[in-house]
C-alpha positions as CSV (number, residue, x, y, z in Angstrom):
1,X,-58.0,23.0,-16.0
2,X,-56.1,20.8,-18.2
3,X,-52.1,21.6,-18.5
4,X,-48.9,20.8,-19.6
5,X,-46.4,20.2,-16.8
6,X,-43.3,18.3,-15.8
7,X,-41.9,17.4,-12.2
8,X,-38.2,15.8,-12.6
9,X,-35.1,17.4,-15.2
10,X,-35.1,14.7,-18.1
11,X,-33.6,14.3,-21.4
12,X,-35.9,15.4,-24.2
13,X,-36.6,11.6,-25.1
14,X,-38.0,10.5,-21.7
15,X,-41.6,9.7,-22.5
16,X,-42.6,11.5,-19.3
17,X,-40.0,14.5,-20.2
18,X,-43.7,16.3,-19.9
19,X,-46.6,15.3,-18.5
20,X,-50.5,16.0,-19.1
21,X,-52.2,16.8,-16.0
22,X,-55.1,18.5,-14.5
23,X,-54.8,21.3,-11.9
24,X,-56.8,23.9,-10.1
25,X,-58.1,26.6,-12.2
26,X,-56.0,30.1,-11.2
27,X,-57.2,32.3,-8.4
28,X,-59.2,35.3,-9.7
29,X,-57.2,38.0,-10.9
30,X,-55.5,40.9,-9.0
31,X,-53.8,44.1,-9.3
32,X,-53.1,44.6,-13.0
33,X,-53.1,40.6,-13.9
34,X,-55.6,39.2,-16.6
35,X,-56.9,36.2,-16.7
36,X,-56.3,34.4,-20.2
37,X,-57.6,31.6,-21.6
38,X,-55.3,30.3,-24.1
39,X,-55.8,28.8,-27.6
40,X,-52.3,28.7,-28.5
41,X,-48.9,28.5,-27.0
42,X,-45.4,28.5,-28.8
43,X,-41.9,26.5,-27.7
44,X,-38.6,28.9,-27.1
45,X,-35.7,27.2,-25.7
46,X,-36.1,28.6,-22.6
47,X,-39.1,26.1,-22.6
48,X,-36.2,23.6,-23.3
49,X,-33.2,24.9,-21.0
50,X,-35.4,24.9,-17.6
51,X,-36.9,21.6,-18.5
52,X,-33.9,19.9,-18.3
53,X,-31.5,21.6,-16.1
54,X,-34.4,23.4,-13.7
55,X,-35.6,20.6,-11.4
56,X,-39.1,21.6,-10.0
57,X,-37.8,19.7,-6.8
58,X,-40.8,17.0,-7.4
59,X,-43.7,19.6,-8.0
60,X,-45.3,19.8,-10.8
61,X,-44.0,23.1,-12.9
62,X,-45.6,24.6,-16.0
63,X,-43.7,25.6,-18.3
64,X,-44.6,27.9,-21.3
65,X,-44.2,31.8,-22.4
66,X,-45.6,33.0,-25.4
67,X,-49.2,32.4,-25.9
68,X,-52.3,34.1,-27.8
69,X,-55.4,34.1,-26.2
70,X,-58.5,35.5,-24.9
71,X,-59.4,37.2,-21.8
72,X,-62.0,36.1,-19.7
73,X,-61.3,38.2,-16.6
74,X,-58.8,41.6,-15.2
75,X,-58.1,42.1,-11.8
76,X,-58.9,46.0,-10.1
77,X,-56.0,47.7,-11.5
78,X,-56.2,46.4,-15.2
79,X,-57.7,48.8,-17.8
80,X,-55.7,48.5,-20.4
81,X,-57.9,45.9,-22.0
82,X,-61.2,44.7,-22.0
83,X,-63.2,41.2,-21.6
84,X,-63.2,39.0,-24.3
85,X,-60.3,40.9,-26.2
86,X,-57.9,38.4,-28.2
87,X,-54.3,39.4,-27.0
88,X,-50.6,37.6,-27.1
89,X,-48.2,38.0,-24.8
90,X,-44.4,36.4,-23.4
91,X,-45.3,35.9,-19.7
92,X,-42.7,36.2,-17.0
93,X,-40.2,33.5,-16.1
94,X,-40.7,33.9,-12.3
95,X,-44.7,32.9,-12.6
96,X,-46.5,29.9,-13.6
97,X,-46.3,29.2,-17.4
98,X,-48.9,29.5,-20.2
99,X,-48.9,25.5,-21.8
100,X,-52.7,25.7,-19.1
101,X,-56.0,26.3,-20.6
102,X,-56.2,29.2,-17.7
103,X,-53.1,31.7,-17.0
104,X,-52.3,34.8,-15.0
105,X,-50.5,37.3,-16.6
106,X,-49.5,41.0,-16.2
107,X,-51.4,43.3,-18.9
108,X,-48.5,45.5,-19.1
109,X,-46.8,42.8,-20.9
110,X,-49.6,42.3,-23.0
111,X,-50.4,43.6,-26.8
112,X,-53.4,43.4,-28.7
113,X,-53.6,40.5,-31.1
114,X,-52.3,41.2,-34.5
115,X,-55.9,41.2,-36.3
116,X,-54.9,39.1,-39.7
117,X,-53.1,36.6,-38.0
118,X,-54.5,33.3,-36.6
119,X,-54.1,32.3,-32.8
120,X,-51.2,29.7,-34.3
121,X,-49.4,32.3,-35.8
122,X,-50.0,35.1,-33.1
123,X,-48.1,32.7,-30.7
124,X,-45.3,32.8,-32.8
125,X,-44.3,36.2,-32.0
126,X,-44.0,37.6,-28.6
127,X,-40.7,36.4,-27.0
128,X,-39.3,36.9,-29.7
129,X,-40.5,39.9,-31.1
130,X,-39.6,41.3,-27.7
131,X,-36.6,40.0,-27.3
132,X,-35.1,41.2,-30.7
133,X,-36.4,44.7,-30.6
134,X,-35.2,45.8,-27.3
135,X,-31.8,44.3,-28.3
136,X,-31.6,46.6,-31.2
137,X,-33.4,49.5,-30.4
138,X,-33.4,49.6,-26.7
139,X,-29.8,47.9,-26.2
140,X,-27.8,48.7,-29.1
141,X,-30.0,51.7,-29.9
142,X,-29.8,51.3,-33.7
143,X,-31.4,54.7,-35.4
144,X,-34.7,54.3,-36.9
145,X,-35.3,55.3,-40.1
146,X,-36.4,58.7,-40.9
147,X,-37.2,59.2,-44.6
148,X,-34.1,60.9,-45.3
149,X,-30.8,59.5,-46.5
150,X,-29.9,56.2,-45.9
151,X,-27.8,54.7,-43.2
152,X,-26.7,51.9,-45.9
153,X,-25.3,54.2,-48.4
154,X,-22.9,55.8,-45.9
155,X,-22.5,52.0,-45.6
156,X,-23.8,51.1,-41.7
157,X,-24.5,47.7,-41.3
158,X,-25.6,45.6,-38.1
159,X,-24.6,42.4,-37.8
160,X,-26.8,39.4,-36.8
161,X,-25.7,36.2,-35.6
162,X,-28.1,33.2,-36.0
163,X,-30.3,34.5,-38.5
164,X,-32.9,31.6,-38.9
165,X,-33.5,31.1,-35.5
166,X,-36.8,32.7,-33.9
167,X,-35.3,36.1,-32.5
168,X,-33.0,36.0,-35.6
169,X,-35.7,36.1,-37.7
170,X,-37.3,39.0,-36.1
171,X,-34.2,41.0,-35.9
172,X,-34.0,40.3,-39.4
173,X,-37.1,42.0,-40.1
174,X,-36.9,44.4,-37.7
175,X,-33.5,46.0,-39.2
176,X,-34.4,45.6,-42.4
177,X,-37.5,47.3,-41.9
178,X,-37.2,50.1,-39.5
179,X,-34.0,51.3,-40.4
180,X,-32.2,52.4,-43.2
181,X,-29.2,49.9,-42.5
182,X,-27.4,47.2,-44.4
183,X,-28.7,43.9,-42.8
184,X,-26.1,41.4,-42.5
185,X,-26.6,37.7,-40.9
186,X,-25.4,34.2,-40.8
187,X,-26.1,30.5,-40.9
188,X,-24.7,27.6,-42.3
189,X,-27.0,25.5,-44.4
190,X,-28.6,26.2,-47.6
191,X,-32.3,25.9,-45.7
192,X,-31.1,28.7,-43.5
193,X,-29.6,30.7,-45.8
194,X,-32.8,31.1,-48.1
195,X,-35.1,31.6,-44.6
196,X,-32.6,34.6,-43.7
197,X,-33.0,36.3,-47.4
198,X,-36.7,36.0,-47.3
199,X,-36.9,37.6,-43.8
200,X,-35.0,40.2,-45.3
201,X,-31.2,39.9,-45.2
202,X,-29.1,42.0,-47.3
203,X,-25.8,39.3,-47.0
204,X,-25.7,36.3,-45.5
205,X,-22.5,34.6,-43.9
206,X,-21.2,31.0,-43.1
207,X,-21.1,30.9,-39.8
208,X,-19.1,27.8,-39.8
209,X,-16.4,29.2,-41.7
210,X,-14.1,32.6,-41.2
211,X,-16.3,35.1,-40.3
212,X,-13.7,37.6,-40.3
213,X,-12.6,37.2,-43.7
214,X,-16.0,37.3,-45.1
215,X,-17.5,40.5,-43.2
216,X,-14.4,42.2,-44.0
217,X,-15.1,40.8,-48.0
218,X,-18.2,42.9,-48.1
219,X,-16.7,46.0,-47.2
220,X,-18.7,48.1,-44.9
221,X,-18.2,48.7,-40.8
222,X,-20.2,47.1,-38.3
223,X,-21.0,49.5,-35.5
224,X,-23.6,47.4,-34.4
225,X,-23.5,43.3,-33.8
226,X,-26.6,41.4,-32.0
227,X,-25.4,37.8,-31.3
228,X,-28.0,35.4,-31.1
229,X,-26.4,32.0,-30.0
230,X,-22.6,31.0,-29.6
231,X,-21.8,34.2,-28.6
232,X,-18.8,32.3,-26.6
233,X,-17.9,30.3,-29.8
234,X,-17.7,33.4,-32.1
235,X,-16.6,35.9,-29.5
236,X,-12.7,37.0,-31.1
237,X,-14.1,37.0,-34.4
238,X,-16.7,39.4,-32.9
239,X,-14.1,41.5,-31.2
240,X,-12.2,42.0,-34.7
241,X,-15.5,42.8,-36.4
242,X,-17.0,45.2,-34.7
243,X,-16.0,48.3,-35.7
244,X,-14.5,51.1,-33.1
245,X,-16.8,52.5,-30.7
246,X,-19.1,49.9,-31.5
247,X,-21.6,47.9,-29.5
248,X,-22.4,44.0,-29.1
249,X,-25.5,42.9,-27.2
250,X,-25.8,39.0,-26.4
251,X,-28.9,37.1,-25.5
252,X,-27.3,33.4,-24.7
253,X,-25.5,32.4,-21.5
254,X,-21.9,33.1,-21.2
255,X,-19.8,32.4,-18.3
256,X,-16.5,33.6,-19.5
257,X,-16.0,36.0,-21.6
258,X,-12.6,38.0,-22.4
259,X,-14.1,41.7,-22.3
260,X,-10.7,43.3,-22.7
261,X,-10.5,42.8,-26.3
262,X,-13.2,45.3,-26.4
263,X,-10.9,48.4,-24.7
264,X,-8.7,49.1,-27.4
265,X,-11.9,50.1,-30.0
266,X,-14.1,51.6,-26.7
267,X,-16.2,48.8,-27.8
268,X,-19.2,48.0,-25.4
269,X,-20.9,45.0,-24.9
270,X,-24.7,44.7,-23.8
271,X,-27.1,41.8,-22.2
272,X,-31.0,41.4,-23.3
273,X,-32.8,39.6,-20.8
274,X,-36.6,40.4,-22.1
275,X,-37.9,39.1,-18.4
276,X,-35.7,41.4,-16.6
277,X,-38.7,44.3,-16.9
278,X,-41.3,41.8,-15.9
279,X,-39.0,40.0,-13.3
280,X,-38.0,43.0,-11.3
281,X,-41.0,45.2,-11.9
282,X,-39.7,48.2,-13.8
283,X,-41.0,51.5,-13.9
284,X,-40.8,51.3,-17.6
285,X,-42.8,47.4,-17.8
286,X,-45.3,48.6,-20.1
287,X,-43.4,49.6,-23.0
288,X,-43.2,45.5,-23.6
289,X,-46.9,46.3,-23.7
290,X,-46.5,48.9,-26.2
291,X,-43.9,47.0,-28.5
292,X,-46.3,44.3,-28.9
293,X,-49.1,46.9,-29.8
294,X,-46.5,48.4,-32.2
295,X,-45.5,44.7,-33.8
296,X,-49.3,44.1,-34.1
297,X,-49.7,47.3,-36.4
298,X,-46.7,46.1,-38.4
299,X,-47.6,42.6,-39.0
300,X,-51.2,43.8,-39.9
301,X,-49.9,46.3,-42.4
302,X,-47.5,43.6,-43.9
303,X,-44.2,45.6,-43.0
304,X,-43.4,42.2,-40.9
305,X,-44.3,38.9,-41.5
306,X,-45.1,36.1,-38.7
307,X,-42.5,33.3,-38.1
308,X,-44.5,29.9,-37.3
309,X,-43.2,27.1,-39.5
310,X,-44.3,23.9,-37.6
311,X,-47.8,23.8,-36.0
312,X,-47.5,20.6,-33.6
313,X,-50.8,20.1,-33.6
314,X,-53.1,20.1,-30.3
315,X,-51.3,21.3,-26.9
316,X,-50.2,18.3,-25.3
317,X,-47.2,17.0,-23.4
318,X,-46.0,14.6,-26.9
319,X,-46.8,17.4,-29.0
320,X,-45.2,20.4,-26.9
321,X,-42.6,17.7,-26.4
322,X,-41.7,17.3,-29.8
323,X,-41.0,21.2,-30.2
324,X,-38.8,20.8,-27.4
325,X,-36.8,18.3,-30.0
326,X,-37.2,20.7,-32.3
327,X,-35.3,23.5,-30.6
328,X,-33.0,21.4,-28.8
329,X,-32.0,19.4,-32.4
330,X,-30.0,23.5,-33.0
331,X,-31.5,23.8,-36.4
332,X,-34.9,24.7,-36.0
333,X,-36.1,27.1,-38.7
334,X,-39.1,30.2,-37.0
335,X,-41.3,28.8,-34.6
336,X,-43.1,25.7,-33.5
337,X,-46.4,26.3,-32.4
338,X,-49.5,24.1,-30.5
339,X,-53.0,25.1,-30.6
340,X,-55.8,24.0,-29.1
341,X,-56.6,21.5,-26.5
342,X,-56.8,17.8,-26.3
């Protein structure tokens, strides 16, 4: 099978950064894995952060997470689904990846594709779809709305850091959508600003100037604050933000962090890994299977909307390269996509 691999760490301009090669096609299926064959496959910047600081220690290492696809064969303990369904899915970051024609992948983590989107825009979704709704609902454990009164008018709001950004862009939605709160974000240029507003943002803040002084302009608490990317950067201004008995959940890597400013509010502060349920086998795995089933019926009804903004054309080591850029260059808009194989 033809796939998308790379064997040494290098910089995102090194021609051979990524590599075309051909490998043996996957062994047949077992347990509850599915084999996939994919159509289309998405960049995150975990694509970008392994390839360069990950060294595959001369092997050849796929990379690759979210993907659309179709399935082609289940191993003895899959029943979820059946052959030749289209599905999309995030993978696992302890397997091989998805940029293959052929990949292995867990159906529990697996949702039915959303029916009105394409295999492009499917691929858009999963990671971070995932990623956004267990920080909010399963993390901070923001309430849904019920049809009664609204969160906002008491005046709740949940901060979102990085609103442009994949995962912003479904939190975004995701709060403005499912519950009744003020939606709050940031980002810094005028291309960002008018991407977080269409996704749904109620306010938007500079993140490059005093966020302090401008959540505190609007008036309302924050009980809830998801932090998307320079968590470390931002983290005092967080601490004064976030109201008392509030939470924070993080998703980017932070090796120091001065958690006592939180004691004096009996603030909390949370991680979301989205692997850690595929990674470690968790007795509750399949809900990932069921929030992508969930985010299927959503995007189908047009509650969400899908969040690819550059198709890169044909999945290819230049083309999956150039979403790497993309990612790396900090002010990609949504999703970069690839579809299809040279």
């Amino acid at each position: 099978m033809k796939a998308v691999a790379y064997t040494h760490c290098r910089p995102v301009a090194h021609e051979d950064a990524l590599e075309d090669v051909v490998l043996p096609d996957p062994a047949a299926p077992r347990g509850h894995d599915l084999l996939i064959e994919v159509r289309a496959v998405s960049v995150n910047p975990v694509d970008a952060k392994l390839r360069s600081a990950a060294d595959p220690a001369g092997e050849r290492r796929v990379l690759g997470f979210d993907a659309c696809g179709v399935i082609r064969a289940r191993g003895p303990d899959a029943h979820i689904f059946g052959d030749g369904e289209e599905v999309y899915y995030a993978g696992a970051v302890n397997r091989t990846g998805s940029n293959a024609q052929l990949h292995l992948v867990d159906e529990r983590i697996v949702g039915r594709k959303p029916k009105n989107l394409s295999f492009a825009e499917a691929a858009a979704m999963p990671l971070t779809s995932i990623t956004a709704w267990e920080a909010l609902f399963d993390r901070l454990r923001l309430p849904r709305a019920t049809g009664g009164g609204s969160l906002r008018d008491a005046g709740g709001a949940v901060l979102i850091i990085g609103g442009a950004g994949g995962v912003g862009s479904m939190a975004i939605q995701l709060a403005r959508r499912l519950t009744g709160l003020r939606v709050v974000t940031t980002a810094s240029r005028a291309e960002s600003r008018e991407w977080c507003l269409k996704m749904g943002a109620h306010d938007v803040l500079d993140h490059s100037g005093d966020l302090v002084a401008q959540a505190r302009a609007l008036g309302v608490a924050f009980p809830w604050i998801f932090s998307t990317t320079q968590t470390l950067h931002h983290w005092r201004a967080l601490c004064e933000i976030i109201a008392p008995q509030g939470a924070i959940c993080a998703i980017d890597d932070l090796n120091t962090l001065e958690i006592g400013r939180l004691k004096a509010k009996s603030a909390s502060f949370h991680w979301e890994a989205m692997f850690a349920r595929s990674v470690f086998g968790t007795a509750d795995i399949a809900k990932q299977h069921l929030l992508l089933n969930e985010v299927a019926g959503l995007l189908e009804a047009g509650t969400l909307r899908h969040t690819m903004t550059q198709h890169l054309g044909r999945i290819s080591a230049a083309h999956l390269l150039a979403g790497h850029a993309l990612v790396e260059s900090g002010s990609m808009i949504g999703k970069a996509v690839a579809e299809g194989w040279e």
